[in-house]
C-alpha positions in Angstrom: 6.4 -16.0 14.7 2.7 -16.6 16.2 -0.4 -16.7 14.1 -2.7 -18.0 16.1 -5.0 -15.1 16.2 -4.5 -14.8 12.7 -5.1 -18.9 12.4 -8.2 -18.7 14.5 -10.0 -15.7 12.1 -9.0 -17.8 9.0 -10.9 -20.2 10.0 -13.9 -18.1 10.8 -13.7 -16.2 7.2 -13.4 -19.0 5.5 -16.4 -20.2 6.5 -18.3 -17.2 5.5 -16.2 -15.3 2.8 -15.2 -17.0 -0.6 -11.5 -18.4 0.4 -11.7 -16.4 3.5 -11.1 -13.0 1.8 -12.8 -10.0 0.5 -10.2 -9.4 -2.8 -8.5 -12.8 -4.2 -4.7 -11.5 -4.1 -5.2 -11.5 -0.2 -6.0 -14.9 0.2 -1.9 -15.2 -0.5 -2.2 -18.3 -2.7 0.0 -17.2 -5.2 2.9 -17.0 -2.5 1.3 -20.4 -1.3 0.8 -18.8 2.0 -1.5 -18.0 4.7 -2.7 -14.3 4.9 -2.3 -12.4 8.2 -5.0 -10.7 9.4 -3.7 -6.7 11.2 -5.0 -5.6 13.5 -3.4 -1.4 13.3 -1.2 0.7 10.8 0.4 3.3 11.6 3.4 5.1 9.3 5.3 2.7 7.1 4.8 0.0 9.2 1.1 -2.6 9.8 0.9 -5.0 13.2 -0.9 -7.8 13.0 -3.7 -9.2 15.0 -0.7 -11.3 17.1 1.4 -8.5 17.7 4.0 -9.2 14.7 5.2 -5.8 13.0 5.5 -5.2 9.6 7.3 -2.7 7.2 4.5 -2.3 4.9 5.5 -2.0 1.2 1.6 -2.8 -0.3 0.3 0.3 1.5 -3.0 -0.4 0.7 -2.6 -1.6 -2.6 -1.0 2.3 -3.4 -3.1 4.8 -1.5 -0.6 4.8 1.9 1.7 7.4 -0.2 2.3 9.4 3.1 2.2 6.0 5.3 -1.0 4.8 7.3 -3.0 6.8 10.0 -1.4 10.5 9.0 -2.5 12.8 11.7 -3.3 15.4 9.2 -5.8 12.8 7.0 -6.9 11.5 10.5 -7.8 14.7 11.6 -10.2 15.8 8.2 -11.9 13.0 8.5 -12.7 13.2 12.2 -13.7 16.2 11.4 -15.8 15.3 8.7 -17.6 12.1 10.4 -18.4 14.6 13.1 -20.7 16.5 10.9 -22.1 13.1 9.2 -21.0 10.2 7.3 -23.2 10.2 4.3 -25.5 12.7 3.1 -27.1 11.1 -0.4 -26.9 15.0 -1.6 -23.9 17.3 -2.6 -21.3 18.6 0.0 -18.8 21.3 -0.1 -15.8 18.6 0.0 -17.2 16.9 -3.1 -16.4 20.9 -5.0 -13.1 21.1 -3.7 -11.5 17.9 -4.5 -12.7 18.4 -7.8 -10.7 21.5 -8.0 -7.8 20.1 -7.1 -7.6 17.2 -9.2 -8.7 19.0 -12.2 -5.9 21.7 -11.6 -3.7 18.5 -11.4 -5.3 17.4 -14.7 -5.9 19.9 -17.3 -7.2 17.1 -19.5 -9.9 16.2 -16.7 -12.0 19.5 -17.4 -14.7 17.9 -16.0 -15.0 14.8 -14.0 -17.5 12.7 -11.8 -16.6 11.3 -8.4 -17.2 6.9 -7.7 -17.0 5.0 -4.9 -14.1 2.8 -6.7 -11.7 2.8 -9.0 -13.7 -0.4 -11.1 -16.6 2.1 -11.0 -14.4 4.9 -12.6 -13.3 2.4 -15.5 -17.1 1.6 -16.1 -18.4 5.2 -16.2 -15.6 6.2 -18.4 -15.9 3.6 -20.9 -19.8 3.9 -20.6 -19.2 7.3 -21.7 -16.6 6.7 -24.7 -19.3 4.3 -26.0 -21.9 6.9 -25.6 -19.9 9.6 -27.1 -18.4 8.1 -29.8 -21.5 5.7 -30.7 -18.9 2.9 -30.8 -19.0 -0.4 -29.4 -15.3 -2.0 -29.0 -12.7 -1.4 -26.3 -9.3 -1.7 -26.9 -6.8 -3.3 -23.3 -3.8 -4.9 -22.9 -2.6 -7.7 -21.8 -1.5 -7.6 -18.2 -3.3 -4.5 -17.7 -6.3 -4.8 -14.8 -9.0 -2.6 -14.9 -11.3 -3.7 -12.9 -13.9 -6.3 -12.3 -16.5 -5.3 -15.1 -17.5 -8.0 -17.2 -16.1 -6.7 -20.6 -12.8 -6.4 -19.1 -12.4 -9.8 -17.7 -10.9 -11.3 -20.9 -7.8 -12.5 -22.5 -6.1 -12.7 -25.6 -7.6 -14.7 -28.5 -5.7 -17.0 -30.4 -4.2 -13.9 -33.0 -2.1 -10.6 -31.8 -5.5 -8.5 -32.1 -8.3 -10.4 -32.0 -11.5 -10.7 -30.1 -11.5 -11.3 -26.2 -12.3 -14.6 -24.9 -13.9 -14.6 -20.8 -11.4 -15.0 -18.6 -13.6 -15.4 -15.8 -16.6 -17.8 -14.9 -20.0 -16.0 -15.0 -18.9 -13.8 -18.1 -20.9 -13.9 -21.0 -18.7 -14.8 -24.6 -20.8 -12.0 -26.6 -19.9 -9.6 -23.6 -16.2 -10.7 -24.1 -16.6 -10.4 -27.6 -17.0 -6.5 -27.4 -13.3 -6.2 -25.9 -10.0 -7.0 -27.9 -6.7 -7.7 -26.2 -3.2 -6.6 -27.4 0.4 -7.0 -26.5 1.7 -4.6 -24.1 4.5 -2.4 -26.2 3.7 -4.2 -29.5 3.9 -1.2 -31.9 3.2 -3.5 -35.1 0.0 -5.0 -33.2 -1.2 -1.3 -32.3 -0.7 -0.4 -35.6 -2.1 -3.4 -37.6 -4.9 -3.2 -35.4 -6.2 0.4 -36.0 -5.1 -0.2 -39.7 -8.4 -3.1 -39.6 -10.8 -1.8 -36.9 -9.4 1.7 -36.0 -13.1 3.1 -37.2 -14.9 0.8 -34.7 -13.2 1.3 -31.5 -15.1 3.2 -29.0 -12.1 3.6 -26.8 -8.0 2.4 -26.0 -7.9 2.1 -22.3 -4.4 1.5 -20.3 -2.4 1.8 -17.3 0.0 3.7 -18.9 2.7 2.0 -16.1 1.3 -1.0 -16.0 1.2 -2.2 -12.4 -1.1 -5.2 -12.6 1.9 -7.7 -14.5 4.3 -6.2 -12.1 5.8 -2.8 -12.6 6.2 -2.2 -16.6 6.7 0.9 -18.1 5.6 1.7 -21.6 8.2 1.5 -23.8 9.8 4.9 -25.2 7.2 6.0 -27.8 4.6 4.0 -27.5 2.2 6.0 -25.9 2.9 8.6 -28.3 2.5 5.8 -31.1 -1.3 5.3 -29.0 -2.3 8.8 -28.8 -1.5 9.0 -32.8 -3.3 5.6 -33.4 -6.7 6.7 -31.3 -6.5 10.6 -32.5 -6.4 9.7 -36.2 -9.2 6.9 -36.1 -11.4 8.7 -33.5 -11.3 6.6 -30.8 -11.3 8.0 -27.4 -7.4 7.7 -25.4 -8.5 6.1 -21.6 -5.3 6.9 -19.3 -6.4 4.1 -16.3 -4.6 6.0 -13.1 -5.8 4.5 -10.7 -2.6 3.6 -9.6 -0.3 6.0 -11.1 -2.8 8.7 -10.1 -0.7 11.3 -7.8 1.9 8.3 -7.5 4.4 8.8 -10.4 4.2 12.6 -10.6 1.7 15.0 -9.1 0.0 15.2 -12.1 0.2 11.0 -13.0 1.6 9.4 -15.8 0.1 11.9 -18.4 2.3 14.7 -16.5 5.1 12.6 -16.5 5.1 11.6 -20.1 3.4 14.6 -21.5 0.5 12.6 -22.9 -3.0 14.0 -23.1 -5.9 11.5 -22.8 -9.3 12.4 -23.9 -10.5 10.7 -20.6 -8.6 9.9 -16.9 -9.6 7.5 -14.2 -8.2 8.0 -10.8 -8.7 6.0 -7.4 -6.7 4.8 -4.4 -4.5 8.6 -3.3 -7.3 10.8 -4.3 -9.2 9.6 -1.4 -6.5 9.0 1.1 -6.9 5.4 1.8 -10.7 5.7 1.9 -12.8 4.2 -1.1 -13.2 6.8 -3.9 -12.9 6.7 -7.8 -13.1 9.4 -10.3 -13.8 10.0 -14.2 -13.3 12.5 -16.4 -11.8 14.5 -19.2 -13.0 16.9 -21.8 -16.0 18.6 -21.3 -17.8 18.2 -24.8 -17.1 14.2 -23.6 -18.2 14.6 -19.9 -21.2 16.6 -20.8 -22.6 13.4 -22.2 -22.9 12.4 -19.0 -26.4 12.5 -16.9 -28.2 14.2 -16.2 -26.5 16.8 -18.7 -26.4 14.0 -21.2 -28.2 10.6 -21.8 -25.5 8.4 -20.7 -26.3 7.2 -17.0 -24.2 6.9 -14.3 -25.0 7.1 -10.5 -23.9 6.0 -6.7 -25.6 6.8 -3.3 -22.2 6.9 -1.9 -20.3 9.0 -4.9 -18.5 12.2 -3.3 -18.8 10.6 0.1 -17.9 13.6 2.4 -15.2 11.4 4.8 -13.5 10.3 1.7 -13.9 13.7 0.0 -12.0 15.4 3.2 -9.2 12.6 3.3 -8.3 13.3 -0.6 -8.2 16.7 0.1 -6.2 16.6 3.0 -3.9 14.2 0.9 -3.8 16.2 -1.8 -2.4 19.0 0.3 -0.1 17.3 1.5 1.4 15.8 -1.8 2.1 19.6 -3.1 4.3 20.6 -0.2 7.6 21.3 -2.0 10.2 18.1 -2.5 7.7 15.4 -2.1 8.1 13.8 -5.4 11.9 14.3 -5.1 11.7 12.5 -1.8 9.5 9.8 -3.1 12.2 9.5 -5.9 14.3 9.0 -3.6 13.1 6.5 -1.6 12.2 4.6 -4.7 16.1 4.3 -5.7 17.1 3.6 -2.4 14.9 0.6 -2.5 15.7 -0.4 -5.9 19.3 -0.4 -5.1 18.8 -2.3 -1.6 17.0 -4.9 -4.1 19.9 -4.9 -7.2 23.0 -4.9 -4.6 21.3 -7.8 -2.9 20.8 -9.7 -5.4 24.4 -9.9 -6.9 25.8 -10.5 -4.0 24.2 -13.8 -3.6 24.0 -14.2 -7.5 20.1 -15.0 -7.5 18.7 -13.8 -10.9 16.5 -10.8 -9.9 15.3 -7.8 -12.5 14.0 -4.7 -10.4 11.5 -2.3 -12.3 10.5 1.0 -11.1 8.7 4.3 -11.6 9.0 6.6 -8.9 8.1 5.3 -6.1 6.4 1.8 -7.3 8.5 -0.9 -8.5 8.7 -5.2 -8.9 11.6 -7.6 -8.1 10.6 -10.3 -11.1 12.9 -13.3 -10.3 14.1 -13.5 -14.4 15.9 -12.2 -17.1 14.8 -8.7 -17.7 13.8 -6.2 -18.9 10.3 -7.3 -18.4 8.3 -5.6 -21.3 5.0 -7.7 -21.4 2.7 -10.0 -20.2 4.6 -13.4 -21.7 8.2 -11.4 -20.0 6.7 -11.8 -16.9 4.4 -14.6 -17.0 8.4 -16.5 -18.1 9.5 -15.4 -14.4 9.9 -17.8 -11.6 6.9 -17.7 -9.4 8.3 -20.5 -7.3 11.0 -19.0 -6.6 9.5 -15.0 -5.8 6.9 -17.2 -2.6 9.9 -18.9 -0.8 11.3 -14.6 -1.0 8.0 -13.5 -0.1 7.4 -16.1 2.5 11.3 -15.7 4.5 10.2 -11.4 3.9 7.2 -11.7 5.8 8.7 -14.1 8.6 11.8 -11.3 9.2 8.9 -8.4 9.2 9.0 -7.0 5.5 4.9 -7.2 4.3 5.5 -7.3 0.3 2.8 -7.5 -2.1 1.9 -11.5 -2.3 2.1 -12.0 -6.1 4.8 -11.3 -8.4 2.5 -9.7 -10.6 1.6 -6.8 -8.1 3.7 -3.6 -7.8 5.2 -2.7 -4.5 4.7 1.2 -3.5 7.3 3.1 -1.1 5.8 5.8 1.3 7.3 8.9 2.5 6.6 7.5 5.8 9.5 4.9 5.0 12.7 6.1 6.9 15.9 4.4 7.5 15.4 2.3 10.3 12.4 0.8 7.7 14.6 1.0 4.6 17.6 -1.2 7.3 15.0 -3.9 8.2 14.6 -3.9 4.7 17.7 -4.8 3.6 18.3 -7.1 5.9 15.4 -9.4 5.5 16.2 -9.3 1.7 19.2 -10.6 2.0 18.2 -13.4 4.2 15.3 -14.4 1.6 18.0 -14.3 -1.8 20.6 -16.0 0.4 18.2 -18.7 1.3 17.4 -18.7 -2.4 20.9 -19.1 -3.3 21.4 -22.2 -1.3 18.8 -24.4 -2.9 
């Protein structure tokens, strides 16, 4: 398979852009790879820039839920960058998708619109401090929500203690605001509202964690959270910004039946382009300026292009059987993944929600950060390497969730199966 276009532009990123890349993930080092630069997407397939076609299960990191380039999302924003790519000032579009996602989110009564999904996280937390005149957040291990400071950190050196930087350029009394707790750890939930519950500001979560993988909440543990942060006055963050419009219309908190005091959404509700959103009750949001004193802003929040390819997105998603299809597809891939696997006898545990889901190449079920982090990373970048060389683009980490579009057909889901069971027979043989 030729690279040598994609060789040639290595080279020149690297010598402008950290590692060549604009995200790390890309750089494909935890595959011990090379990335490809593409050159056009189109459906559920991406070509590269030498020609080398792909069936495309990262989709944009989860925002390709009806495949690249729709001619419907294509269309609005044509439309829209016809009449202006950025105004600084509000635009019709900006009203609408906020209709529409709040009528998909009763708990989001009132919301504010980012440029990115990070953004989101820090307005909504900025918030919970302001509202609740707290100081701590609350994360879990394994759970990413973005690159703000306070949430760069890991796990002390106790089940509930405070964060240490887990990044250079971080400050320790920044960290120190943030503590980190097993994922599905009921006692460590527990024992730590029991000691702090009074202090936390907020509990924020993806409540399918797709950062470590795909890993569900365990049954009753995000009712156990909800009890934990209603009775001690902290503020329940739901992070969405992958699940958003990707498990259920209406995201996680739909399918569960949980209500957060506060949402974040990204990725789907702007089609593909960059967007983030905020919100939840109104007494909450009305902190927010200029009704309230805490300050948030962006010149490019409720960009009109990305306003008009949510809400051509949106409209899409609520066309009847969507989710059933997505469903669908989900299980078909699953079950491509699982059948594959014993038939060469190579140790694979396949997780999914819907429509996103993880091959972790270990014992499963995988229900936290030390599951997965036990799982054979080795192992996952020779099957991620022999996917890409027989066309199949898979996210390049084991500890990123793969999405399924409904652009995905047979002929896709065939190539599929077929370059899986070349990469687990290869694996077999060593």
């Amino acid at each position: 398979m030729s690279q040598s276009r994609s060789a040639e532009l290595r080279q020149r990123a690297r010598a402008l852009l950290p590692g060549g890349v604009n995200s790390p993930v890309r750089a494909f080092r935890a595959v011990e790879g090379e990335p490809v630069f593409i050159a056009e997407a189109a459906g559920a397939y991406m070509t590269d820039v030498d020609g080398n076609k792909y069936v495309d299960y990262v989709g944009s990191w989860g925002p390709m839920i009806l495949g690249h380039a729709h001619p419907r999302v294509v269309e609005a924003v044509q439309r829209a960058m016809q009449r202006g790519a950025s105004y600084g000032a509000p635009c019709p579009a900006e009203v609408e998708l906020a209709e529409v996602v709040s009528a998909a989110y009763p708990s989001m009564q009132m919301l504010r619109m980012t440029s990115s999904g990070t953004e989101a996280v820090m307005g909504a937390l900025r918030v919970a401090r302001g509202f609740t005149g707290r100081e701590l957040v609350v994360k879990f291990e394994g759970c990413y929500h973005g690159g703000a400071d306070y949430l760069l950190v890991k796990a002390g050196s106790g089940a509930a203690t405070f964060g240490e930087p887990d990044s250079a350029g971080v400050p320790a009394g920044i960290a120190a605001t943030t503590v980190v707790l097993p994922w599905n750890d009921d006692a460590a939930a527990r024992a730590l509202f029991t000691a702090r519950g009074r202090d936390v500001a907020a509990l924020i979560l993806e409540p399918v964690v797709g950062n470590m993988g795909c890993v569900p909440a365990e049954p009753g543990f995000l009712q156990l959270l909800r009890e934990l942060t209603r009775e001690s006055g902290a503020l329940l963050v739901f992070d969405e910004v992958m699940t958003g419009f990707r498990v259920a219309y209406g995201g996680a908190q739909a399918l569960y039946g949980i209500e957060p005091d506060l949402t974040t959404l990204g990725k789907i509700v702007g089609g593909g382009l960059p967007v983030g959103v905020y919100g939840g009750r109104r007494e909450i949001m009305e902190r927010v300026s200029p009704l309230g004193p805490v300050y948030q802003a962006g010149t490019l929040s409720g960009n009109p292009l990305a306003m008009a390819a949510g809400v051509a997105t949106l409209a899409l998603l609520r066309e009847p059987g969507v989710y059933a299809r997505l469903q669908a597809l989900g299980a078909q891939l699953e079950a491509l993944l699982v059948d594959a696997a014993k038939a060469s006898s190579v140790q694979l545990t396949v997780q999914r929600v819907g429509s996103m889901l993880t091959p972790f190449f270990g014992a499963g079920p995988i229900r936290s950060w030390d599951d997965a982090n036990r799982c054979d990373r080795k192992r996952f970048a020779r099957f991620h390497r022999t996917l890409l060389e027989h066309g199949v683009y898979w996210p390049p980490s084991q500890f990123e969730a793969g999405f399924i579009s409904l652009a995905h057909d047979d002929a896709a889901l065939e190539q599929t199966r077929k370059a899986v069971i070349v990469a687990l027979a290869a694996l077999a043989a060593q």
